[in-house]
CHARMM-style PDB file with segment names, atoms N, HN, CA, C and O in Angstrom:
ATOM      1  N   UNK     1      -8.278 -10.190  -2.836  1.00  0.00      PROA
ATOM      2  CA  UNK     1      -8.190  -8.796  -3.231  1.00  0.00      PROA
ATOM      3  C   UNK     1      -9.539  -8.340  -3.771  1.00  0.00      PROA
ATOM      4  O   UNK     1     -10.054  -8.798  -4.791  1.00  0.00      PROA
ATOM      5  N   UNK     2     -10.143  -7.251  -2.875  1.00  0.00      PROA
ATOM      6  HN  UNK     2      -9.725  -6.879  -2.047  1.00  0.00      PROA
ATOM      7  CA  UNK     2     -10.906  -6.642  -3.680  1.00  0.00      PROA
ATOM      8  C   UNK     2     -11.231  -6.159  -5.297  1.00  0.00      PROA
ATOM      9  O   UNK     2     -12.230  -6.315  -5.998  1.00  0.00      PROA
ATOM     10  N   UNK     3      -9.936  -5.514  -5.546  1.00  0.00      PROA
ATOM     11  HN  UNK     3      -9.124  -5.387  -4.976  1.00  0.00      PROA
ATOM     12  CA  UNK     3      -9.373  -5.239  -7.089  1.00  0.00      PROA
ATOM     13  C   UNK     3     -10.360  -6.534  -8.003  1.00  0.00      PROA
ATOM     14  O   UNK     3     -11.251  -6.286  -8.816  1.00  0.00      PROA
ATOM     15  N   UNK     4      -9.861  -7.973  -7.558  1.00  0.00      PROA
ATOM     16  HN  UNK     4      -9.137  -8.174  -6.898  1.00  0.00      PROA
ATOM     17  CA  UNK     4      -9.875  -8.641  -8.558  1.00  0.00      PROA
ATOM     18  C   UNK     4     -11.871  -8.598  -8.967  1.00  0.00      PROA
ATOM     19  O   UNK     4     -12.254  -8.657 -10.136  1.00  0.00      PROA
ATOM     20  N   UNK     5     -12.795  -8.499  -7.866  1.00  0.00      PROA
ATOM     21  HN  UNK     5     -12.485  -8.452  -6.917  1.00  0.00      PROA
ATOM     22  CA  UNK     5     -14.009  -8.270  -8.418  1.00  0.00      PROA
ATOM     23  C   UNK     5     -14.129  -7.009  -9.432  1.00  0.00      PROA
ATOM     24  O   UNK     5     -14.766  -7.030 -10.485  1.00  0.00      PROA
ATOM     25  N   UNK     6     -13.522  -6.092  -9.004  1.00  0.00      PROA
ATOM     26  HN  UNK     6     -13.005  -6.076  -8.148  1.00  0.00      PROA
ATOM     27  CA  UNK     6     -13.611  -4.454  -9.831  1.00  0.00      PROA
ATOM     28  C   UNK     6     -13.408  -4.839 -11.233  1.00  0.00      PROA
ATOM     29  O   UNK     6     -14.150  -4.523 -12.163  1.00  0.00      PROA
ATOM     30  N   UNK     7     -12.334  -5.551 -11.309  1.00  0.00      PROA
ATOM     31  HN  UNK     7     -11.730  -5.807 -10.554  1.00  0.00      PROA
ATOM     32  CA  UNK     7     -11.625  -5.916 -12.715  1.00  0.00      PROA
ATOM     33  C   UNK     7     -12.924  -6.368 -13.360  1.00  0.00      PROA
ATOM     34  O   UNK     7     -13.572  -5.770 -14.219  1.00  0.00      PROA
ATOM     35  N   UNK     8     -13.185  -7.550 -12.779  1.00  0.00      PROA
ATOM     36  HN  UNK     8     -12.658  -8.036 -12.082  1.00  0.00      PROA
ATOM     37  CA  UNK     8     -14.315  -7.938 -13.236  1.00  0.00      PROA
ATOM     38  C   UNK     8     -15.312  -7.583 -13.246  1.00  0.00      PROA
ATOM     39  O   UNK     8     -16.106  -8.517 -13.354  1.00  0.00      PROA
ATOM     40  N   UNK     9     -15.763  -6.641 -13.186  1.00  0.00      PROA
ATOM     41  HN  UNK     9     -15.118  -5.882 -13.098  1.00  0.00      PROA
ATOM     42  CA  UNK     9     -16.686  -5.708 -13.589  1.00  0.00      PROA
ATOM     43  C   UNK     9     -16.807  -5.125 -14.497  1.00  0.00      PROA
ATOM     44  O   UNK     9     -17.602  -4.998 -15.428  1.00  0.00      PROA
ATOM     45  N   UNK    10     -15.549  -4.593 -14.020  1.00  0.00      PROA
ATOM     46  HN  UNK    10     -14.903  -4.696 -13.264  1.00  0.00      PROA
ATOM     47  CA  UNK    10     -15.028  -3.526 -15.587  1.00  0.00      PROA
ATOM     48  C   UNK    10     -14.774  -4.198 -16.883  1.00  0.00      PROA
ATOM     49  O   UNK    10     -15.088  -3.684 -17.957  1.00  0.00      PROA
ATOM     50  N   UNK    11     -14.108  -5.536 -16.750  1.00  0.00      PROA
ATOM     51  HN  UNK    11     -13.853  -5.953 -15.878  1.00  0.00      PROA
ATOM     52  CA  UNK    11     -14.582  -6.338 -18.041  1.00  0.00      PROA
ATOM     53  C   UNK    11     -15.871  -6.793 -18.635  1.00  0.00      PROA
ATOM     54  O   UNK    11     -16.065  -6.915 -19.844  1.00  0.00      PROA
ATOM     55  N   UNK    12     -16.631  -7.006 -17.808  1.00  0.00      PROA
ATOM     56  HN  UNK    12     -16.473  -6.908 -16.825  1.00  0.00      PROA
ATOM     57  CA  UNK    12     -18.266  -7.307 -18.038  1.00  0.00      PROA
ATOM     58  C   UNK    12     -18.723  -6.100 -19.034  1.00  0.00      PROA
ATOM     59  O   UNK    12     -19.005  -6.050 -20.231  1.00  0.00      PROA
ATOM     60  N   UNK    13     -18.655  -5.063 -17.876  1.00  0.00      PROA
ATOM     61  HN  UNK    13     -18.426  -5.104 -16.903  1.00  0.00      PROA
ATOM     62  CA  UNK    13     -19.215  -3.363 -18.727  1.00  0.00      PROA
ATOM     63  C   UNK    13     -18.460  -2.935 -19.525  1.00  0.00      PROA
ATOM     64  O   UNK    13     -18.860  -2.925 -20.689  1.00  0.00      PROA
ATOM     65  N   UNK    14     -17.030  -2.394 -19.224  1.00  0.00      PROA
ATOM     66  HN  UNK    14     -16.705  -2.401 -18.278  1.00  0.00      PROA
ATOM     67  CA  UNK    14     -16.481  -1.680 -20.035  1.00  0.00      PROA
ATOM     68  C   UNK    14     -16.276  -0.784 -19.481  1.00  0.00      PROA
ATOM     69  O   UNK    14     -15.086  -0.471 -19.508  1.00  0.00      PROA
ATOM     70  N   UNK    15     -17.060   0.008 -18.802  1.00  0.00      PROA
ATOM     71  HN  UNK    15     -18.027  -0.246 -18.780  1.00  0.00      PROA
ATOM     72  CA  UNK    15     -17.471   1.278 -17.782  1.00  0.00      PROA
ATOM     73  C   UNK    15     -16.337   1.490 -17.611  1.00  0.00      PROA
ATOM     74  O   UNK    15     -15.548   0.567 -17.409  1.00  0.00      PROA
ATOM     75  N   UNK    16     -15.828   3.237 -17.663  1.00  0.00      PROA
ATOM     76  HN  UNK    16     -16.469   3.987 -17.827  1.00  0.00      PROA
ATOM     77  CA  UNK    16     -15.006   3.632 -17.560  1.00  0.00      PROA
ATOM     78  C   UNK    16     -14.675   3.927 -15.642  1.00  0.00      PROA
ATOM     79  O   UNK    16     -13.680   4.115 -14.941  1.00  0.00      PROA
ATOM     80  N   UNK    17     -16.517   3.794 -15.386  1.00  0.00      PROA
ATOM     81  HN  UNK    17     -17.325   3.641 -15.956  1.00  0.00      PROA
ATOM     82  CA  UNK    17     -16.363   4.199 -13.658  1.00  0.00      PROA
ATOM     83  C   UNK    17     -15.839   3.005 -12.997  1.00  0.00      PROA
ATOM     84  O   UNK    17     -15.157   3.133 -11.981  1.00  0.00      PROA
ATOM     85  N   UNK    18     -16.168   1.554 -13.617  1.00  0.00      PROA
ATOM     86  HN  UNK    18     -16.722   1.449 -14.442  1.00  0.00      PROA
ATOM     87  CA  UNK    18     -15.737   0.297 -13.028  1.00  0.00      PROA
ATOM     88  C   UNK    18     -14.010   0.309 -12.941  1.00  0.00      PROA
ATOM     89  O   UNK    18     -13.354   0.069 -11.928  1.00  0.00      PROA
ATOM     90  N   UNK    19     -13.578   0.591 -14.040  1.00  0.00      PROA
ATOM     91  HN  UNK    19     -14.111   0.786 -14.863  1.00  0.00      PROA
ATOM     92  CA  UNK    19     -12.361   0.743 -14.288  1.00  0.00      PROA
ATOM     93  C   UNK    19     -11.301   1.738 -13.147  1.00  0.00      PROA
ATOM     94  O   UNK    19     -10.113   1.620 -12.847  1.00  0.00      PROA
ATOM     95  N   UNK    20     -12.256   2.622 -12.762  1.00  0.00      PROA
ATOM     96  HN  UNK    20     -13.221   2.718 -13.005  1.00  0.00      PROA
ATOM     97  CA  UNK    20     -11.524   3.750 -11.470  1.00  0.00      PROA
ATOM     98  C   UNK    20     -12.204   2.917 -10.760  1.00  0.00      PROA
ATOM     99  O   UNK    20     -11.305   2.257 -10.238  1.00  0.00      PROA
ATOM    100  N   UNK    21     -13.278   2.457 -10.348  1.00  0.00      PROA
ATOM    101  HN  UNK    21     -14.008   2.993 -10.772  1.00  0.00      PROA
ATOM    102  CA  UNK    21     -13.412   1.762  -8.755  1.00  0.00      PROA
ATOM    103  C   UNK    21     -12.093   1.154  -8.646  1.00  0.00      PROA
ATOM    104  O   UNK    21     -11.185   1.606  -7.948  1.00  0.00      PROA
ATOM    105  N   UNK    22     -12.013  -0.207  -9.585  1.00  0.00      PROA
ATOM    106  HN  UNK    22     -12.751  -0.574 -10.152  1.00  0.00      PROA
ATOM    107  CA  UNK    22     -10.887  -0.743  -9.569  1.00  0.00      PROA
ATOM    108  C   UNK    22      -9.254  -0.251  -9.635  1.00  0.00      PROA
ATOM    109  O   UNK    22      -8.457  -1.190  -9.638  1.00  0.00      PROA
ATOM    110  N   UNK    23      -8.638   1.198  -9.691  1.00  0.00      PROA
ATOM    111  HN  UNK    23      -9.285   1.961  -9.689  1.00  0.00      PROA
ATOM    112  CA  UNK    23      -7.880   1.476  -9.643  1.00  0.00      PROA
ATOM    113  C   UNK    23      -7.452   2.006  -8.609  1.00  0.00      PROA
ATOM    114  O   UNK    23      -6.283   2.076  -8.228  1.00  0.00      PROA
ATOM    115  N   UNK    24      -8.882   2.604  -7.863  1.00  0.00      PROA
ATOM    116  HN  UNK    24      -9.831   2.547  -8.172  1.00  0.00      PROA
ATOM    117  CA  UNK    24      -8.541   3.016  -6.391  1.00  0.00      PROA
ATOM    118  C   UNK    24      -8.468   2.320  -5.811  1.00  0.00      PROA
ATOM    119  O   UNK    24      -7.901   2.679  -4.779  1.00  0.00      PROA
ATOM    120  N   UNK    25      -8.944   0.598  -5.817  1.00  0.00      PROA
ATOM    121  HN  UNK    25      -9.405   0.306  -6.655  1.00  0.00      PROA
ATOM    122  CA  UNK    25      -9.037  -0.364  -5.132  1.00  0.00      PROA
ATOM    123  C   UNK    25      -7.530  -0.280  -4.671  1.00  0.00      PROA
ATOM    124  O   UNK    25      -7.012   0.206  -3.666  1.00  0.00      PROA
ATOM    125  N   UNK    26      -7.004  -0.948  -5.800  1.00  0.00      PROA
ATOM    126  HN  UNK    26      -7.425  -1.343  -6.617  1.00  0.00      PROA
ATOM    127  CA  UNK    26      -5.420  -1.422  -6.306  1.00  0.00      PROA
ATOM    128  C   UNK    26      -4.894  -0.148  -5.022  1.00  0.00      PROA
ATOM    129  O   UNK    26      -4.544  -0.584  -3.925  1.00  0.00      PROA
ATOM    130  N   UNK    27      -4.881   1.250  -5.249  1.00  0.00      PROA
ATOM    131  HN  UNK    27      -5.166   1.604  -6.140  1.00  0.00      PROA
ATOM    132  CA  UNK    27      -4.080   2.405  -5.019  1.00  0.00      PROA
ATOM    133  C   UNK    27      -4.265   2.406  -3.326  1.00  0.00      PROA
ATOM    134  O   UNK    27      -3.413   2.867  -2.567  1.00  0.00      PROA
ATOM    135  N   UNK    28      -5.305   1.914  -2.971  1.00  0.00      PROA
ATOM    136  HN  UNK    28      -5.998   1.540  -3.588  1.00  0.00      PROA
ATOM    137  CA  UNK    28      -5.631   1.642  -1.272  1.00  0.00      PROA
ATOM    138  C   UNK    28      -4.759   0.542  -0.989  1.00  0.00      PROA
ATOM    139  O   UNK    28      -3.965   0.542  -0.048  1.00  0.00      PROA
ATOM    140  N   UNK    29      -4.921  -0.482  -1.881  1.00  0.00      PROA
ATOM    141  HN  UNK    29      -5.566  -0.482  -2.646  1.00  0.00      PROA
ATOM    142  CA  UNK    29      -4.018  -1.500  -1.137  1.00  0.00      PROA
ATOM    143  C   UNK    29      -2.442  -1.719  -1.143  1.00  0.00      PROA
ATOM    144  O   UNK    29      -1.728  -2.269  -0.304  1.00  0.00      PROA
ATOM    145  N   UNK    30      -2.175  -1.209  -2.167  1.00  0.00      PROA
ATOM    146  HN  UNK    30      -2.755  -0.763  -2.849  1.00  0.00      PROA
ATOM    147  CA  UNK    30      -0.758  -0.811  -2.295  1.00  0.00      PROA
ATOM    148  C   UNK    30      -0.477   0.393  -1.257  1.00  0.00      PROA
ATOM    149  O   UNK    30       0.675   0.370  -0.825  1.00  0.00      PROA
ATOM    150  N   UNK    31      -1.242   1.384  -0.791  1.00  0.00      PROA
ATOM    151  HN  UNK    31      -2.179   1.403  -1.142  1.00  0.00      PROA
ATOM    152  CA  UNK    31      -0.982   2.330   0.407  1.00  0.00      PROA
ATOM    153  C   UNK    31      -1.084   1.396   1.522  1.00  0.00      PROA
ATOM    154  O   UNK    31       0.051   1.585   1.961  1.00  0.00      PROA
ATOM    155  N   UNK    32      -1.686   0.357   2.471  1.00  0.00      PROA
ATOM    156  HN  UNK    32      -2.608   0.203   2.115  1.00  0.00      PROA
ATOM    157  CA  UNK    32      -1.975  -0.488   3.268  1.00  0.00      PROA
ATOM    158  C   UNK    32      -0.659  -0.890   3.140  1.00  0.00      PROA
ATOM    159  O   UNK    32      -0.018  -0.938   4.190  1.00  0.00      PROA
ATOM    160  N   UNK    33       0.083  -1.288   1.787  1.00  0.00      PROA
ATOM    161  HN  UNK    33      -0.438  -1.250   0.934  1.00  0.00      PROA
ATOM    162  CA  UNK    33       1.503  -2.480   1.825  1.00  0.00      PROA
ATOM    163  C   UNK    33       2.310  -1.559   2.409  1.00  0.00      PROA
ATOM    164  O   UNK    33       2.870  -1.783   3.482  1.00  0.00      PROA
ATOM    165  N   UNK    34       2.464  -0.181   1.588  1.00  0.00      PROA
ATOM    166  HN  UNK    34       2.009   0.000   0.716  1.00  0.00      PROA
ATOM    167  CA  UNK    34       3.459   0.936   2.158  1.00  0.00      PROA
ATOM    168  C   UNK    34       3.258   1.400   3.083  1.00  0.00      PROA
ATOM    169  O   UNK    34       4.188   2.132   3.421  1.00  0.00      PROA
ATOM    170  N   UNK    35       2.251   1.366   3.936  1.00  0.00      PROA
ATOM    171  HN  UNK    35       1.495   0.771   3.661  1.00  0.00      PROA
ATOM    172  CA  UNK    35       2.560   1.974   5.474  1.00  0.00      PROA
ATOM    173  C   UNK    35       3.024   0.789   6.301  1.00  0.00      PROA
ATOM    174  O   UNK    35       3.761   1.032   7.257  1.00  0.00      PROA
ATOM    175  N   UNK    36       2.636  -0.614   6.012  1.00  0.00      PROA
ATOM    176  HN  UNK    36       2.037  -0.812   5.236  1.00  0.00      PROA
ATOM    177  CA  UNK    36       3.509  -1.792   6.826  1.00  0.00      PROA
ATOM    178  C   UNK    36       4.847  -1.742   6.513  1.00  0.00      PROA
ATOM    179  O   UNK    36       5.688  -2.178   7.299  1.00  0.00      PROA
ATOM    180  N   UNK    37       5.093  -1.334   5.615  1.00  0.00      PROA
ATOM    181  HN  UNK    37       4.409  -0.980   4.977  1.00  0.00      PROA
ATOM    182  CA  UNK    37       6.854  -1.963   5.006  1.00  0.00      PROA
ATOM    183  C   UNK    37       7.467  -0.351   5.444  1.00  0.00      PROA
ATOM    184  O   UNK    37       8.689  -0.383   5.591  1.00  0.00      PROA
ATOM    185  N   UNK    38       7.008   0.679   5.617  1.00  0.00      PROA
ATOM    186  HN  UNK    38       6.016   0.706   5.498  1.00  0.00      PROA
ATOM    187  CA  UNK    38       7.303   1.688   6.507  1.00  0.00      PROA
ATOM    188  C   UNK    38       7.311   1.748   7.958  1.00  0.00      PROA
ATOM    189  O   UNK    38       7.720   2.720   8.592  1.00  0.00      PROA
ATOM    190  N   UNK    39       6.843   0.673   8.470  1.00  0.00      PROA
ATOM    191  HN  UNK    39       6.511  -0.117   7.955  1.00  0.00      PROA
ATOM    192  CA  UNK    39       6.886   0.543  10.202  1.00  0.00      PROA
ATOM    193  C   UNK    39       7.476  -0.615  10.386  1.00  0.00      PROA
ATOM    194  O   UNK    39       7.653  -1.078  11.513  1.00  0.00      PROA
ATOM    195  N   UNK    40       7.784  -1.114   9.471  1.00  0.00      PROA
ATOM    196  HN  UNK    40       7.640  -0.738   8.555  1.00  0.00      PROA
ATOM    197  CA  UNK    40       8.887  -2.392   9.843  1.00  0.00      PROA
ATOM    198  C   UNK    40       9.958  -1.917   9.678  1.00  0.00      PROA
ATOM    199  O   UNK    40      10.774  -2.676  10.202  1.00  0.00      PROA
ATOM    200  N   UNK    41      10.805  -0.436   8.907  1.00  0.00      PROA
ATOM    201  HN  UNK    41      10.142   0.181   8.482  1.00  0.00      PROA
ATOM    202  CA  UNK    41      11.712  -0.105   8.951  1.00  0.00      PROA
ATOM    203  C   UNK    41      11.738   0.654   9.799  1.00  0.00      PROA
ATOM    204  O   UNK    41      12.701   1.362   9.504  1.00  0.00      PROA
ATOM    205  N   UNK    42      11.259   1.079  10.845  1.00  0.00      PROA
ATOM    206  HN  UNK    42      10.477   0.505  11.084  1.00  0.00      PROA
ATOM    207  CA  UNK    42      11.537   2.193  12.173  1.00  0.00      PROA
ATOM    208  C   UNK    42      11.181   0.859  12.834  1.00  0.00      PROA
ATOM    209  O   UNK    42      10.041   0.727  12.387  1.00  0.00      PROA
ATOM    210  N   UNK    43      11.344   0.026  13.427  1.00  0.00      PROA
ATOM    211  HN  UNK    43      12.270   0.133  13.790  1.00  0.00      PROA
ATOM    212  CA  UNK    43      11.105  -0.763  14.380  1.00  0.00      PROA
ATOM    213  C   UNK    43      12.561  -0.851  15.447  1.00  0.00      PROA
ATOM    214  O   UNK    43      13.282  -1.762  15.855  1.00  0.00      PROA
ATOM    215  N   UNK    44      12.518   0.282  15.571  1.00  0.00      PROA
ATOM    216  HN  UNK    44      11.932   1.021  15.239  1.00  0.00      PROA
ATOM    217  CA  UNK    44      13.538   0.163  16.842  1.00  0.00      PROA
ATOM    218  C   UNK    44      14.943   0.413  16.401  1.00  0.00      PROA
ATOM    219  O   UNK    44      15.813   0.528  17.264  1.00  0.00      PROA
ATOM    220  N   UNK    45      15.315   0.529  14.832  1.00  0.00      PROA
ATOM    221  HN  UNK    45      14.609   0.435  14.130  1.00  0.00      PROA
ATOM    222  CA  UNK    45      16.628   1.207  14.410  1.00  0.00      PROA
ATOM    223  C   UNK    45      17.696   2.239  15.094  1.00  0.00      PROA
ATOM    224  O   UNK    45      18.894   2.395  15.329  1.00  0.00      PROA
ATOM    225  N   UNK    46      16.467   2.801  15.237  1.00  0.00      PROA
ATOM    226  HN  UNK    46      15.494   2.673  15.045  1.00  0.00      PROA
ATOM    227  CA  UNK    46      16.927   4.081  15.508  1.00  0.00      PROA
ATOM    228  C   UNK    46      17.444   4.393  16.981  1.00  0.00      PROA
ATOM    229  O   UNK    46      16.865   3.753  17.859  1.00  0.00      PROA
ATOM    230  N   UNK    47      18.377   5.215  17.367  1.00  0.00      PROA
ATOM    231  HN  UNK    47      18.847   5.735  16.654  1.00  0.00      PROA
ATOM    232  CA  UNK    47      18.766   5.759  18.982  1.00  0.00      PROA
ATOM    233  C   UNK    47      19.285   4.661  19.279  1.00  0.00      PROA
ATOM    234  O   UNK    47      18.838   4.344  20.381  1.00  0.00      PROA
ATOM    235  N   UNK    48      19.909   3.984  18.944  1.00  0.00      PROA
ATOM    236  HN  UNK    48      20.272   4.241  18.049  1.00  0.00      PROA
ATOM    237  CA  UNK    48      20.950   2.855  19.027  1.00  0.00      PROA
ATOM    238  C   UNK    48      21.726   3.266  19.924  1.00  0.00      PROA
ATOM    239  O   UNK    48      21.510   3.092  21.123  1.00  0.00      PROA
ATOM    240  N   UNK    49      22.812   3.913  19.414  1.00  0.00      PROA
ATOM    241  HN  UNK    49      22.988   4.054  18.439  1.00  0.00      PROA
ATOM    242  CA  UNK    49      23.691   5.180  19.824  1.00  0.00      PROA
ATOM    243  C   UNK    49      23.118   6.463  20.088  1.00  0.00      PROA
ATOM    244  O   UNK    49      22.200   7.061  19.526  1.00  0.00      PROA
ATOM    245  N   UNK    50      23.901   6.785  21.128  1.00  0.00      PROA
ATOM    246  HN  UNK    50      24.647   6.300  21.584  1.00  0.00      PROA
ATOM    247  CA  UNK    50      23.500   8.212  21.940  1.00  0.00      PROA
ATOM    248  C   UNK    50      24.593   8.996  20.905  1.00  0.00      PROA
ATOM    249  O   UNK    50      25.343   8.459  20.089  1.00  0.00      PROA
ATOM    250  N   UNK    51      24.415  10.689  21.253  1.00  0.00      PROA
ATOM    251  HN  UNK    51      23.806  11.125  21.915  1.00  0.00      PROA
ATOM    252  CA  UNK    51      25.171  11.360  20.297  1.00  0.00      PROA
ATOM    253  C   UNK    51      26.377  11.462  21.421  1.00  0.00      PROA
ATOM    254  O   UNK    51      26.283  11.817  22.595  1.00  0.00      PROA
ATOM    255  N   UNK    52      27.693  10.980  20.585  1.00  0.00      PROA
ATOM    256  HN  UNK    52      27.770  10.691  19.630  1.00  0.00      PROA
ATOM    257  CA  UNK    52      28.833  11.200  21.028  1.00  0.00      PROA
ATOM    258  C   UNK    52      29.631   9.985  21.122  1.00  0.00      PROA
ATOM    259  O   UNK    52      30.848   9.800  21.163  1.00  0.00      PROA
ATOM    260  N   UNK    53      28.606   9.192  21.145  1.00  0.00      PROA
ATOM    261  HN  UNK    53      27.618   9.342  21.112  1.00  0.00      PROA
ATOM    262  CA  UNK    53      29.239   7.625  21.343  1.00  0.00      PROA
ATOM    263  C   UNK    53      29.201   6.709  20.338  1.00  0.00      PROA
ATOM    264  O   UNK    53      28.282   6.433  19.566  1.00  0.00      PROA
ATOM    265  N   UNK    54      30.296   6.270  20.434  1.00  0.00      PROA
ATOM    266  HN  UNK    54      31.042   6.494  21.061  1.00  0.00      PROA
ATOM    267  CA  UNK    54      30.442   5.162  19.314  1.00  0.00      PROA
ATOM    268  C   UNK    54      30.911   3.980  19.189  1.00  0.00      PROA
ATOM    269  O   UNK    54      31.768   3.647  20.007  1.00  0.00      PROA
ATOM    270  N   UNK    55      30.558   3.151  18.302  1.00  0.00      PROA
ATOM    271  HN  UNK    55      29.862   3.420  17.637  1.00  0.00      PROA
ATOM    272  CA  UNK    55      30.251   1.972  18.544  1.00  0.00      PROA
ATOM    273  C   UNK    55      30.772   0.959  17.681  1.00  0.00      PROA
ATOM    274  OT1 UNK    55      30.496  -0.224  17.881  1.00  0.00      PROA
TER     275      UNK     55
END
């Protein structure tokens, strides 16, 4: 993880800017997790059934 250098940065300095590098880090990669775990749930679910028919 990227994050974990930022952290460490931001502990070295203190820097309040190290501290947001590192939070956007985190906020990118947690968006990366949520668009996979969002396309593994449409993976073909859907249109199973036609409308009218049932199953």
């Amino acid at each position: 993880m990227k994050g974990i250098n930022y952290w460490e940065q931001f502990m070295a300095t203190g820097k309040i800017e190290d501290f947001l590098a590192y939070k956007d880090a985190v906020r990118q990669e947690e968006g990366e997790v949520m668009e996979t775990s969002e396309e593994d749930l449409d993976a073909g679910g859907h249109g199973s059934y036609r409308d009218g028919i049932k199953g």
